[in-house]
C-alpha positions as CSV (number, residue, x, y, z in Angstrom):
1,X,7.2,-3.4,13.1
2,X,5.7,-6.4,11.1
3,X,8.7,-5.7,8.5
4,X,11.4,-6.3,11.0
5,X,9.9,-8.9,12.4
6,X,9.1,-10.9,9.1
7,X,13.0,-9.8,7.6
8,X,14.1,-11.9,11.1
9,X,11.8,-14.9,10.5
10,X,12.8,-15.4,6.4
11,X,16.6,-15.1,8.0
12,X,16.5,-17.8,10.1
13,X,15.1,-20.1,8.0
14,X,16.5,-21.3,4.9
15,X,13.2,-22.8,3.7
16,X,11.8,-19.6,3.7
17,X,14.5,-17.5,2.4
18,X,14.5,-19.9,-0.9
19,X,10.9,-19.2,-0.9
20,X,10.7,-15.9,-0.8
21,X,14.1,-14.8,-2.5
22,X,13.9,-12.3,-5.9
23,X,14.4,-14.6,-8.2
24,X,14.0,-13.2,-11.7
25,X,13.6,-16.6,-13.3
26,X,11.1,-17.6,-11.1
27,X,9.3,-14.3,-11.2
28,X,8.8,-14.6,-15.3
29,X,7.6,-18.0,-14.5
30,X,4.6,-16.8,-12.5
31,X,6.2,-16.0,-9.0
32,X,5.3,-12.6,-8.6
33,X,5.0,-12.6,-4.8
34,X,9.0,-12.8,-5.1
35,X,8.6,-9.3,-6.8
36,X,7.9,-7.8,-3.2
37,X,9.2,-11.3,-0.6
38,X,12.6,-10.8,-1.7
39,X,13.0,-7.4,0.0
40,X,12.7,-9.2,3.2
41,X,15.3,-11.6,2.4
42,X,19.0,-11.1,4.2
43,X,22.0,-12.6,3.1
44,X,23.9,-12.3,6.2
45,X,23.8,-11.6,9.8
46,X,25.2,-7.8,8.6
47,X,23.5,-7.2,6.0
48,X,20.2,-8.0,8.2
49,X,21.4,-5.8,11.2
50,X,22.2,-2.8,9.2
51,X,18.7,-2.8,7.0
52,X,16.4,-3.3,9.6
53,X,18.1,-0.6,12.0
54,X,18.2,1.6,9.0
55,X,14.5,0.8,8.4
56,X,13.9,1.5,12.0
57,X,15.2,4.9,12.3
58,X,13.2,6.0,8.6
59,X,10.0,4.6,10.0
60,X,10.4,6.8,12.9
61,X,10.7,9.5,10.7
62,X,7.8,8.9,9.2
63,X,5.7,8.0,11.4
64,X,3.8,11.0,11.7
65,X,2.7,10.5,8.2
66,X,-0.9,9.9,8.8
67,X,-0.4,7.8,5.3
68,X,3.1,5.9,6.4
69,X,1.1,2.6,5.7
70,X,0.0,3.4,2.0
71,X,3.6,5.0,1.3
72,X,5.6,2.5,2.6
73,X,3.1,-0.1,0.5
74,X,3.5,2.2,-2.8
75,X,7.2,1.8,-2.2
76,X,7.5,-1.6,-2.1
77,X,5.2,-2.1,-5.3
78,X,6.9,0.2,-7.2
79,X,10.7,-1.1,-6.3
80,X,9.5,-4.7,-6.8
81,X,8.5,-3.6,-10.4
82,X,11.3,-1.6,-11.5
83,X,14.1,-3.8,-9.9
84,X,12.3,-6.3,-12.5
85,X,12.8,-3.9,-15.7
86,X,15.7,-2.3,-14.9
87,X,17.8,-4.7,-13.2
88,X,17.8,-7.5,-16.3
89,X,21.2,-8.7,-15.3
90,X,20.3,-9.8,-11.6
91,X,19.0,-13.0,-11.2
92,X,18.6,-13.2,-7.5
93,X,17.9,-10.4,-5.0
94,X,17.6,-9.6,-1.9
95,X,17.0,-6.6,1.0
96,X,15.1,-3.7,2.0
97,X,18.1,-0.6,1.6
98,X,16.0,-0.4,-1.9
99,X,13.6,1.2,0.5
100,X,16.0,2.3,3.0
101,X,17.0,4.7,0.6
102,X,13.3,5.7,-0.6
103,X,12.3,6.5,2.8
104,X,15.4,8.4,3.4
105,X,14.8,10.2,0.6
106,X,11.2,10.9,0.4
107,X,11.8,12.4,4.2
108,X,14.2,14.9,2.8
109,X,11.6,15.6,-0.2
110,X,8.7,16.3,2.7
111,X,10.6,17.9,5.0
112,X,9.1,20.9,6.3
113,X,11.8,22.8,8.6
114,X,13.5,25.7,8.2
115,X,16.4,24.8,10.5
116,X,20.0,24.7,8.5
117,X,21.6,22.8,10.6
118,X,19.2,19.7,10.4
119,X,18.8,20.1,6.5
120,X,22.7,20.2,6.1
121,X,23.0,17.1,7.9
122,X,20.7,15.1,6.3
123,X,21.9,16.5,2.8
124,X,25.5,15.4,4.2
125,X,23.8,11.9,4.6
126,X,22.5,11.8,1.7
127,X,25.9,12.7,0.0
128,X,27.5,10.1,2.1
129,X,24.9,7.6,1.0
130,X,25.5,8.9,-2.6
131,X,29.2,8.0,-2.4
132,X,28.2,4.7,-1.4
133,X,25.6,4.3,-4.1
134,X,28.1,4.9,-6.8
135,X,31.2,3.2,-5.3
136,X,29.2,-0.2,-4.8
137,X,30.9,-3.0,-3.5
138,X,31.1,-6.4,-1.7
139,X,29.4,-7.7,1.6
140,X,30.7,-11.2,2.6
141,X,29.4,-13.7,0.4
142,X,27.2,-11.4,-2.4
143,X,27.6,-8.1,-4.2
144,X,25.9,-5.4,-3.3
145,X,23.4,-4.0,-5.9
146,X,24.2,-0.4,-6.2
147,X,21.3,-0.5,-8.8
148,X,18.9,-1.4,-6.2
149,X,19.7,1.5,-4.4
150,X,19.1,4.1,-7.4
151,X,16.1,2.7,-7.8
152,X,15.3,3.1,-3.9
153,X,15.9,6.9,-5.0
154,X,13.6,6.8,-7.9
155,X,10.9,5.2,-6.3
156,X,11.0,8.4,-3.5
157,X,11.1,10.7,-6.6
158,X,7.6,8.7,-8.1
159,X,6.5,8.3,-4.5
160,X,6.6,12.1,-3.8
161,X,5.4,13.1,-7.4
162,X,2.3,10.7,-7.0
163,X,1.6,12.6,-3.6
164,X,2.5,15.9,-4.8
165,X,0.3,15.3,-8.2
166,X,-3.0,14.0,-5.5
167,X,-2.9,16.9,-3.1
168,X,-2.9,19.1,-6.1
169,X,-5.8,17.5,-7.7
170,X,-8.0,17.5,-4.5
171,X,-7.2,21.8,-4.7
172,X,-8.5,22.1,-7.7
């Protein structure tokens, strides 16, 4: 778990979080590493807790994938990119629930089980999560970017129509 691990070490430093913080400005300017560092950056002690649990639980969910590496590096290049053109009125970033919610997502996409019970939970989840998404709102010290998390949703949708799209070509 690299991810957690480097989310703590940008946390605790200040250095590192100014370093490695999505900051549009900066990103136009030639910083493009901040495109993908900023998802590791944590604004508080909360907001660090509750993403990297979050991101501990999907990776487990996923980590029978035989490609979880190359999804979960798709993911991150794609939300780096489109929180750049489609969130034009954020200046600085910064989290991994953009993913949270792609790997939650692209989980329920690829689930293959025919069990009611676990697919009406995880749709109740995903409604809950939905509410959440919509409703926005405030953590502490910075506003949460319910954008962020829409696009954590379309990159599962891109994600899962890249994979569907590659399996079908290697059938044909």
């Amino acid at each position: 778990m690299a991810i957690v691990l480097l989310c703590m070490i940008i946390y605790s430093s200040t250095l590192l979080t100014s370093l490695a913080i999505y900051d549009r400005v900066a990103i136009i300017e030639g910083e493009v590493w901040r495109l993908f560092s900023g998802l590791f950056v944590h604004l508080s002690l909360m907001h660090l807790l509750s993403n990297v649990l979050a991101f501990v639980v999907l990776s487990m969910l996923l980590a029978e994938d035989k490609n979880y590496r190359v999804l979960l590096g798709t993911m991150f290049l794609i939300q780096g990119i489109l929180l750049l053109v489609l969130e034009e009125n954020t200046r600085y970033y910064g989290g991994i629930s953009g993913i949270n919610y792609a790997l939650l997502f692209y989980f329920l996409f690829s689930m293959k089980t025919s069990c009611r019970v676990e697919k009406s939970l995880l749709l109740l989840i995903l409604i809950i999560l939905s509410i959440r998404v919509l409703i926005g709102g405030e953590e502490e010290s910075f506003t949460v970017s319910t954008l962020s998390h829409i696009i954590g949703i379309l990159t599962a949708c891109l994600v899962y129509l890249l994979r569907w799209l590659s399996r079908r070509a290697t059938l044909l």
